[in-house]
N, CA, C and O atoms as a printed pandas DataFrame, in Angstrom:
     atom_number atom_name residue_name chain_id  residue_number  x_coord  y_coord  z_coord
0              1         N          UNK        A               1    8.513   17.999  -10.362
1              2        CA          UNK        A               1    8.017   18.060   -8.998
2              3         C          UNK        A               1    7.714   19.528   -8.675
3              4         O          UNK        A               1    8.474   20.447   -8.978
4              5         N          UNK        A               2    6.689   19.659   -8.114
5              6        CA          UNK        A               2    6.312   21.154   -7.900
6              7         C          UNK        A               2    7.055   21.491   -6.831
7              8         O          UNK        A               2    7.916   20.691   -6.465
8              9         N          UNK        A               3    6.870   22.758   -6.107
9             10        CA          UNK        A               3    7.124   23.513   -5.220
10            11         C          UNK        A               3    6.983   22.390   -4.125
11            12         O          UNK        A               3    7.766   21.548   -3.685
12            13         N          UNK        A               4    5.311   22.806   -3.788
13            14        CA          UNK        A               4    4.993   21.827   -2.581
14            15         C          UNK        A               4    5.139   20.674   -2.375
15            16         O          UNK        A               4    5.182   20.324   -1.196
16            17         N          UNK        A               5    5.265   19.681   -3.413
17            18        CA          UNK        A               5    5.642   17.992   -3.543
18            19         C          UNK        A               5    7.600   18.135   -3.398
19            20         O          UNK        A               5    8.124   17.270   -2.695
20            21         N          UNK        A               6    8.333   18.961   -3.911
21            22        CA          UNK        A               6    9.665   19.200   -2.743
22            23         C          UNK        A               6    9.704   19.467   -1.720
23            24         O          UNK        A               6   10.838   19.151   -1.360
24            25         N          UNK        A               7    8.860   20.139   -0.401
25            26        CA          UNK        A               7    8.459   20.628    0.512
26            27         C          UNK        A               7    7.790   19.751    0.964
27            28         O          UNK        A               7    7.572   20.103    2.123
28            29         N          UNK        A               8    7.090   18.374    0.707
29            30        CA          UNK        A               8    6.618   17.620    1.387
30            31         C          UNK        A               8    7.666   16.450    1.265
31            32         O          UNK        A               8    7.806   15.806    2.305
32            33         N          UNK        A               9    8.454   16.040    0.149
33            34        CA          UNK        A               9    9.678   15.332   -0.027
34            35         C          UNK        A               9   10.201   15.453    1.085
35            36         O          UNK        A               9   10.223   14.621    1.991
36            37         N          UNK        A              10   10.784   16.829    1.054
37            38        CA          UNK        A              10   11.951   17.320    2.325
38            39         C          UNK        A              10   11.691   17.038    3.584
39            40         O          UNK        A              10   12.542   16.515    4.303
40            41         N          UNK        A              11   10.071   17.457    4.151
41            42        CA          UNK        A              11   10.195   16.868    5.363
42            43         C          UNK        A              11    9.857   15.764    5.702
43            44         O          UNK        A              11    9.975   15.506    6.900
44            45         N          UNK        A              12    9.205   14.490    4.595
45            46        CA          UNK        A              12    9.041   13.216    5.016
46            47         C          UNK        A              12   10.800   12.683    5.248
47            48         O          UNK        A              12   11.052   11.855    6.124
48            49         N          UNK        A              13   11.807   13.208    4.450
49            50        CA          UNK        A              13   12.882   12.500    4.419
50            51         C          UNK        A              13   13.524   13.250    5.493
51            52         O          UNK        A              13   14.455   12.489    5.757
52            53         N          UNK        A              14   13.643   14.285    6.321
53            54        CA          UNK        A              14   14.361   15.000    7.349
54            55         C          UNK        A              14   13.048   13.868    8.433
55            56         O          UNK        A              14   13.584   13.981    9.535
56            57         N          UNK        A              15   11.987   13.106    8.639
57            58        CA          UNK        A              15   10.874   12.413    8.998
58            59         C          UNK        A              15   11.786   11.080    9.680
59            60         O          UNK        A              15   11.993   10.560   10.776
60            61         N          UNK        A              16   12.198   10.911    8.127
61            62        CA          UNK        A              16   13.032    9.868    8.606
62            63         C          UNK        A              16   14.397    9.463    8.858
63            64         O          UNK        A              16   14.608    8.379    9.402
64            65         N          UNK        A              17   15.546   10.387    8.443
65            66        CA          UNK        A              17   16.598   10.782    9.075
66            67         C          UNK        A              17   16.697   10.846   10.706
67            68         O          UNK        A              17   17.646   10.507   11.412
68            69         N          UNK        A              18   15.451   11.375   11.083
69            70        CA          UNK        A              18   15.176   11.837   12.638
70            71         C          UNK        A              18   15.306   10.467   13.004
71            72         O          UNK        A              18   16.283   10.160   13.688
72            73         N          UNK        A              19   14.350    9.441   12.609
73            74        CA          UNK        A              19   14.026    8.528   13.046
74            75         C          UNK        A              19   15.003    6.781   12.816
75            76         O          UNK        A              19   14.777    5.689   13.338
76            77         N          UNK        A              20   15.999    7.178   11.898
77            78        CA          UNK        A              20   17.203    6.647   11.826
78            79         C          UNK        A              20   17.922    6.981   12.748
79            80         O          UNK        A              20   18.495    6.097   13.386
80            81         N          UNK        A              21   18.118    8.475   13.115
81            82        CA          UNK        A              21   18.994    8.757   14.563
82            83         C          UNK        A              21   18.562    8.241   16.066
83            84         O          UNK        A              21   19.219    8.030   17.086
84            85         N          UNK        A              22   17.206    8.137   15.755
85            86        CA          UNK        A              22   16.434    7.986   17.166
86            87         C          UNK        A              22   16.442    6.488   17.024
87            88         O          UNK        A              22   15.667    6.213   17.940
88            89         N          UNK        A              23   16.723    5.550   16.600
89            90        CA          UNK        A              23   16.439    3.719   16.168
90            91         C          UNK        A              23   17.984    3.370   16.878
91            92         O          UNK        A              23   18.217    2.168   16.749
92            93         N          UNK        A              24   18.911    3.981   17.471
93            94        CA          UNK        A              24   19.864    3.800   18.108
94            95         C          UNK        A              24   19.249    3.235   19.579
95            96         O          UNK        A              24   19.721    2.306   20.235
96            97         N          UNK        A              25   18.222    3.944   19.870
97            98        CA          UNK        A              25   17.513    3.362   21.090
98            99         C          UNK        A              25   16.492    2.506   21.263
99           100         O          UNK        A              25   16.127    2.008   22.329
100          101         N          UNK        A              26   15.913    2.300   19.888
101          102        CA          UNK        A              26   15.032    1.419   19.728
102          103         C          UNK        A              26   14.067    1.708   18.682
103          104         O          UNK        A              26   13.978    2.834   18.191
104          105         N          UNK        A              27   12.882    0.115   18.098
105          106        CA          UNK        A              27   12.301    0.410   17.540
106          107         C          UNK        A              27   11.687    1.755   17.163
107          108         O          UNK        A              27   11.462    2.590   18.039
108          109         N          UNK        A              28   11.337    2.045   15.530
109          110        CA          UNK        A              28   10.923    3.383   15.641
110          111         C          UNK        A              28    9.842    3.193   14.325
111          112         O          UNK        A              28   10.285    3.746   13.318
112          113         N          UNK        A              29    8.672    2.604   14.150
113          114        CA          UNK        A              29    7.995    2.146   13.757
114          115         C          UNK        A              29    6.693    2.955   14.617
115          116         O          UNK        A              29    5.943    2.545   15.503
116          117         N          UNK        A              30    6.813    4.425   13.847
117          118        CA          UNK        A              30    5.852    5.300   14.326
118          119         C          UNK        A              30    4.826    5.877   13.488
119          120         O          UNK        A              30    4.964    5.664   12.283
120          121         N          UNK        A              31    3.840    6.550   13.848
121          122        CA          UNK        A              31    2.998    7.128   12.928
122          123         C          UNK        A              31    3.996    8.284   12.124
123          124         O          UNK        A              31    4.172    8.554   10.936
124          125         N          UNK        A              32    4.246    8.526   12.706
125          126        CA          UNK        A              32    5.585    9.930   11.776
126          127         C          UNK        A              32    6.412    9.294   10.842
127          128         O          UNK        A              32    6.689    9.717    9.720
128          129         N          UNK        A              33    6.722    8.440   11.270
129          130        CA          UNK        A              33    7.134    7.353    9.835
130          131         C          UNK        A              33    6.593    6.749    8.965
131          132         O          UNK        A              33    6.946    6.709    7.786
132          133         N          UNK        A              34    5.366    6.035    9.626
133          134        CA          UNK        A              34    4.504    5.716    8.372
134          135         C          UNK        A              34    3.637    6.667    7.203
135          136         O          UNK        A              34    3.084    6.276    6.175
136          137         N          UNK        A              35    3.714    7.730    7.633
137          138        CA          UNK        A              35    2.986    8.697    6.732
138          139         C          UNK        A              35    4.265    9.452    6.281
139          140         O          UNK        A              35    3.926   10.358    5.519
140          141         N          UNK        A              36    5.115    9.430    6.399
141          142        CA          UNK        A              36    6.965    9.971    5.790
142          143         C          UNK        A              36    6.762    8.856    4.699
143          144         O          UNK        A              36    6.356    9.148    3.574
144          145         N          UNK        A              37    6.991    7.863    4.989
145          146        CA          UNK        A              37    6.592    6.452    3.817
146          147         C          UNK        A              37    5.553    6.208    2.943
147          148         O          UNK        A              37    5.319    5.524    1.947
148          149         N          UNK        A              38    4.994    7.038    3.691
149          150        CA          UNK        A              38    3.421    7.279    2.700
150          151         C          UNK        A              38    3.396    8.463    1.784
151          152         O          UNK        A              38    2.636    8.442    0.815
152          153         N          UNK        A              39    4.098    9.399    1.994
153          154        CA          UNK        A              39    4.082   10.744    1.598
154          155         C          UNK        A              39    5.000   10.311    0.204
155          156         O          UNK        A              39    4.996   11.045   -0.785
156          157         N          UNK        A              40    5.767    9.062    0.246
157          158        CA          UNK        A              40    7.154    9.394   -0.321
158          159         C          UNK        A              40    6.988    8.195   -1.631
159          160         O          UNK        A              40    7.814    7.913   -2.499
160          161         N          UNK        A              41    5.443    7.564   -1.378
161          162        CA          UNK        A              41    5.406    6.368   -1.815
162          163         C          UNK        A              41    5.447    6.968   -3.296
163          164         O          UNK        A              41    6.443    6.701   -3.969
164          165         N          UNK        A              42    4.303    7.868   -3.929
165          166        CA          UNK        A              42    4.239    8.575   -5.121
166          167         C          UNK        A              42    5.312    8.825   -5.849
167          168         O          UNK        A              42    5.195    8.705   -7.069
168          169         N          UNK        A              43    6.392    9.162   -5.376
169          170        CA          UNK        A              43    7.613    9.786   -5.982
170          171         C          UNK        A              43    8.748    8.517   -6.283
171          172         O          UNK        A              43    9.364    8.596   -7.346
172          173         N          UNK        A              44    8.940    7.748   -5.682
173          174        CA          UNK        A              44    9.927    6.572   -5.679
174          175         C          UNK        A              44    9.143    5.243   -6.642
175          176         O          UNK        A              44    8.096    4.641   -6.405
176          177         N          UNK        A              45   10.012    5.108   -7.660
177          178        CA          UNK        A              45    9.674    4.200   -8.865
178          179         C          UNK        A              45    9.489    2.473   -8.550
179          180         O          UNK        A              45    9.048    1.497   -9.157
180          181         N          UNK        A              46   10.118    2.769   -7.205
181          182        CA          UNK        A              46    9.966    0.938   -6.546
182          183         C          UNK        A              46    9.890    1.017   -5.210
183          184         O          UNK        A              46   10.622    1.765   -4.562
184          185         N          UNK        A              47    8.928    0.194   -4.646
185          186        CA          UNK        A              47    8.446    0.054   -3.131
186          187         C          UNK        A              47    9.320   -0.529   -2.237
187          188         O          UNK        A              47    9.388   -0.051   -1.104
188          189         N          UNK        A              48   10.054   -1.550   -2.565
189          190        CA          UNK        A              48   11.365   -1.983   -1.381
190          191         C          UNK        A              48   11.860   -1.364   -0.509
191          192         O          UNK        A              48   11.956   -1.730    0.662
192          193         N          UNK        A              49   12.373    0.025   -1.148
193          194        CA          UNK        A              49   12.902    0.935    0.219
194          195         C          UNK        A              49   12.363    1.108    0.893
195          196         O          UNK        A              49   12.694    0.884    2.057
196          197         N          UNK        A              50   10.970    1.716    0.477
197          198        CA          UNK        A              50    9.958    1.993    1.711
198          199         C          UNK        A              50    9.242    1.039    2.743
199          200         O          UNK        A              50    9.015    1.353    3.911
200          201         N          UNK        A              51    8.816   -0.547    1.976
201          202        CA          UNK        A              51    8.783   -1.451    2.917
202          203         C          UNK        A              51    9.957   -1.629    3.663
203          204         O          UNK        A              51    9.774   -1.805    4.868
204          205         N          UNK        A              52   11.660   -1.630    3.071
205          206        CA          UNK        A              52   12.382   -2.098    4.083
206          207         C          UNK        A              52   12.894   -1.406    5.160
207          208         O          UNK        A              52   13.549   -1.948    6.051
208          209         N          UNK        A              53   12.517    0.235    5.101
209          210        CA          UNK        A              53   12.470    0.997    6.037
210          211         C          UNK        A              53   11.765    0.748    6.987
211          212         O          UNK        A              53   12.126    0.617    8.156
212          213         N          UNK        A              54   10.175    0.623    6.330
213          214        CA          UNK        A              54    9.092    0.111    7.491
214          215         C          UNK        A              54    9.900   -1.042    8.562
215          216         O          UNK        A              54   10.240   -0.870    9.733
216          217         N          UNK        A              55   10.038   -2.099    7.804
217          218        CA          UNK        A              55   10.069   -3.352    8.769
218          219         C          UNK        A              55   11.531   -3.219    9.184
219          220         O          UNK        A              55   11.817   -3.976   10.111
220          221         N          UNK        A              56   12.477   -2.497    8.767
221          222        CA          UNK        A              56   13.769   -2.378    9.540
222          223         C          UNK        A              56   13.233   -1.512   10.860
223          224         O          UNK        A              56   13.487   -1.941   11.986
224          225         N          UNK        A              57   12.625   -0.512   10.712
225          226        CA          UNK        A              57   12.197    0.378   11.852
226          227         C          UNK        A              57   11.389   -0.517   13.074
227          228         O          UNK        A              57   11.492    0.054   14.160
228          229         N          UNK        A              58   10.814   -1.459   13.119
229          230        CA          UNK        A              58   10.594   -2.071   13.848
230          231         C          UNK        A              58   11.610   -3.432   14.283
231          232         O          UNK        A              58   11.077   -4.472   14.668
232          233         N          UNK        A              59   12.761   -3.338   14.205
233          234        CA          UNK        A              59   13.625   -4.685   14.395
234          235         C          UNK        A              59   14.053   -4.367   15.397
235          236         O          UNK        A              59   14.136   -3.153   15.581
236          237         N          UNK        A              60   14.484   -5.231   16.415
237          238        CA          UNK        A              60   14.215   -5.547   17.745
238          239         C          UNK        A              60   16.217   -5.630   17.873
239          240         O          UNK        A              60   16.680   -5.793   19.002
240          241         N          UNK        A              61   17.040   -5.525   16.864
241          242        CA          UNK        A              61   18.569   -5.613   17.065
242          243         C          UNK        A              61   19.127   -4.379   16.514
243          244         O          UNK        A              61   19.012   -4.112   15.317
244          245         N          UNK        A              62   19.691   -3.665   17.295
245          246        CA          UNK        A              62   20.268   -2.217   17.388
246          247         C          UNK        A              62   20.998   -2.057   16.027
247          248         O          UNK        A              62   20.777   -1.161   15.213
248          249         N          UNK        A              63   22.190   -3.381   15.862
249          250        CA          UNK        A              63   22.681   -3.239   14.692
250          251         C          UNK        A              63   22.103   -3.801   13.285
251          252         O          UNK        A              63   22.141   -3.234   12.193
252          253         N          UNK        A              64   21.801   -4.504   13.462
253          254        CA          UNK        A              64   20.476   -5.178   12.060
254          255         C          UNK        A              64   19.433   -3.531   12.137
255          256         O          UNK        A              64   19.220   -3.216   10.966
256          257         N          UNK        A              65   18.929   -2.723   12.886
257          258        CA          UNK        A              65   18.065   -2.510   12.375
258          259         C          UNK        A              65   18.666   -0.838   12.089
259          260         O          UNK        A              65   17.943   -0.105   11.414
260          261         N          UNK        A              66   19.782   -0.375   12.539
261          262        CA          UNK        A              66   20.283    1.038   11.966
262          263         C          UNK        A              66   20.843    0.264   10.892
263          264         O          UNK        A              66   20.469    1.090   10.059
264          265         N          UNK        A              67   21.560   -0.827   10.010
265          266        CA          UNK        A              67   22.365   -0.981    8.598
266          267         C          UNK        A              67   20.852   -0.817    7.899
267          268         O          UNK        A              67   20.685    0.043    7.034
268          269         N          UNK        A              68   19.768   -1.685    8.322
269          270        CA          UNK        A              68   18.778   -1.964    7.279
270          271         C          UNK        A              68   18.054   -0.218    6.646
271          272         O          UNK        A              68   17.822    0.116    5.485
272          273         N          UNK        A              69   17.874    0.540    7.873
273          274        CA          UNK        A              69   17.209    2.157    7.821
274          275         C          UNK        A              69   18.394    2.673    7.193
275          276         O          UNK        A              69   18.074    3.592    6.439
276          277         N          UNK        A              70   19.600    2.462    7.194
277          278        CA          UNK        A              70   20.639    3.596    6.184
278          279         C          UNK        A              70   20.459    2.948    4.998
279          280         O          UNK        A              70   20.515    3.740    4.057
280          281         N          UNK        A              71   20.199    1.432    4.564
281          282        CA          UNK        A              71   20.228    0.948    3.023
282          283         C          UNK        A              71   18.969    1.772    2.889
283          284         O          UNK        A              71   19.089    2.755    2.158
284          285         N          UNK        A              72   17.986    1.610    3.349
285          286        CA          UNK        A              72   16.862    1.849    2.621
286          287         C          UNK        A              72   16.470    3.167    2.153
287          288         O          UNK        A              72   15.757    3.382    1.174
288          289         N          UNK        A              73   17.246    4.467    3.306
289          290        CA          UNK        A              73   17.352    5.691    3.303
290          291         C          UNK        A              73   17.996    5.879    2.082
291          292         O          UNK        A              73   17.432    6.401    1.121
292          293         N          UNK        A              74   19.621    5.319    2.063
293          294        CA          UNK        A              74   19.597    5.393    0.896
294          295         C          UNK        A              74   19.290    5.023   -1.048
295          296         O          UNK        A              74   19.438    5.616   -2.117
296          297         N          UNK        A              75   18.803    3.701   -0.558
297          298        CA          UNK        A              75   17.620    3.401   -2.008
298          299         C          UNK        A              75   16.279    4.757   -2.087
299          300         O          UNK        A              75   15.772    5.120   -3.149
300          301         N          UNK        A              76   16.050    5.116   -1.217
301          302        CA          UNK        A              76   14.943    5.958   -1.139
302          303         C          UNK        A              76   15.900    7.602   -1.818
303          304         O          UNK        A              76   15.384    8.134   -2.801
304          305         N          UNK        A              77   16.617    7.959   -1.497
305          306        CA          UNK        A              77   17.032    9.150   -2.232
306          307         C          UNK        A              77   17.657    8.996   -3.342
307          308         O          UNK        A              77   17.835   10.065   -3.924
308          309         N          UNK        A              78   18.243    7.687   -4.100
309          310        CA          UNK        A              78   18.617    7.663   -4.976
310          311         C          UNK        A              78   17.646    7.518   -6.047
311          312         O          UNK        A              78   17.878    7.812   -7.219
312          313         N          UNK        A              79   16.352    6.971   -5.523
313          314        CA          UNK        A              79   15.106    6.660   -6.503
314          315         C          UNK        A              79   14.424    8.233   -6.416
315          316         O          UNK        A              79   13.633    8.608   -7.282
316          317         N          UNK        A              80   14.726    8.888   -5.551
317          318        CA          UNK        A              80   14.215   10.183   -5.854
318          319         C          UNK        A              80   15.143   11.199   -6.580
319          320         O          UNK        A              80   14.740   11.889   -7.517
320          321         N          UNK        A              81   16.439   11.249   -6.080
321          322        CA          UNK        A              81   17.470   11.611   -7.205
322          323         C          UNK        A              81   17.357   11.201   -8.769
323          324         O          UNK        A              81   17.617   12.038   -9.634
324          325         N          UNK        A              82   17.058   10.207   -9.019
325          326        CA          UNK        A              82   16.430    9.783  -10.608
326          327         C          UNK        A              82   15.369   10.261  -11.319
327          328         O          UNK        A              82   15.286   10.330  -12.546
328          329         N          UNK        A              83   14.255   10.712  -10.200
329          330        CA          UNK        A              83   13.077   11.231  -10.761
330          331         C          UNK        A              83   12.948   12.725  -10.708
331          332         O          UNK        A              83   11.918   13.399  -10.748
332          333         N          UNK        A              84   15.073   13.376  -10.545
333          334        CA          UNK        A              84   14.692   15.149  -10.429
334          335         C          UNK        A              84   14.745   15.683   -9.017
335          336         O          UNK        A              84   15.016   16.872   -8.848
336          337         N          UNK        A              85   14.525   14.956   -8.082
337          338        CA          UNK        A              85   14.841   15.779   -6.890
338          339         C          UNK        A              85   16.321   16.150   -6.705
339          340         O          UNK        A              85   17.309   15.630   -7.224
340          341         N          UNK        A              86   16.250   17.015   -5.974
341          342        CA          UNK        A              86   17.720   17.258   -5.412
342          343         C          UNK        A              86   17.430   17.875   -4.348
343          344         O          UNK        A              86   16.302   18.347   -4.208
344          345         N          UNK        A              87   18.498   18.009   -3.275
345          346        CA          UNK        A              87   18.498   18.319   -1.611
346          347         C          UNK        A              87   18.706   20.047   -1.817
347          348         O          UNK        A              87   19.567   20.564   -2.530
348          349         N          UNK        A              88   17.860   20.642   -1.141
349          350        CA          UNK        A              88   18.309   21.959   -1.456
350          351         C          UNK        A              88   19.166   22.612   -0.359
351          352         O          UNK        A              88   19.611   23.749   -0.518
């Protein structure tokens, strides 16, 4: 991973951290997320996380939809942890 493809890693996933904190109040099925998901699609070896982020981010139950955004957050860094990233 180059320089800039860690630097775009970092802030799609600080993208969606934000937006795991902010899903306490409600759906968060935003353009800042979908292009965090888009940014992140290249790097992650399987699409699940990122769809189940998507459609958890839009779930309409406070607790169904922060468990579903922390699984998927974390399938999403562990599939990037495999391919060499690390958090700097």
């Amino acid at each position: 991973m180059t320089p800039r493809e860690r630097t775009l890693v970092a802030l799609a996933l600080a993208t969606l951290e934000d937006a795991q904190l902010e899903a306490k109040r409600g759906p968060v099925q935003t353009n800042a997320v979908r292009l965090a998901l888009r940014t992140l699609l290249p790097h992650v070896a399987q699409r699940w996380p990122l769809e189940q982020f998507w459609d958890g981010a839009g779930g309409d139950n406070e607790i169904g939809r922060g468990q579903s955004l922390t699984a998927s957050l974390n399938g999403i860094v562990l599939q990037l942890k495999a391919k060499g990233w690390r958090e700097d």
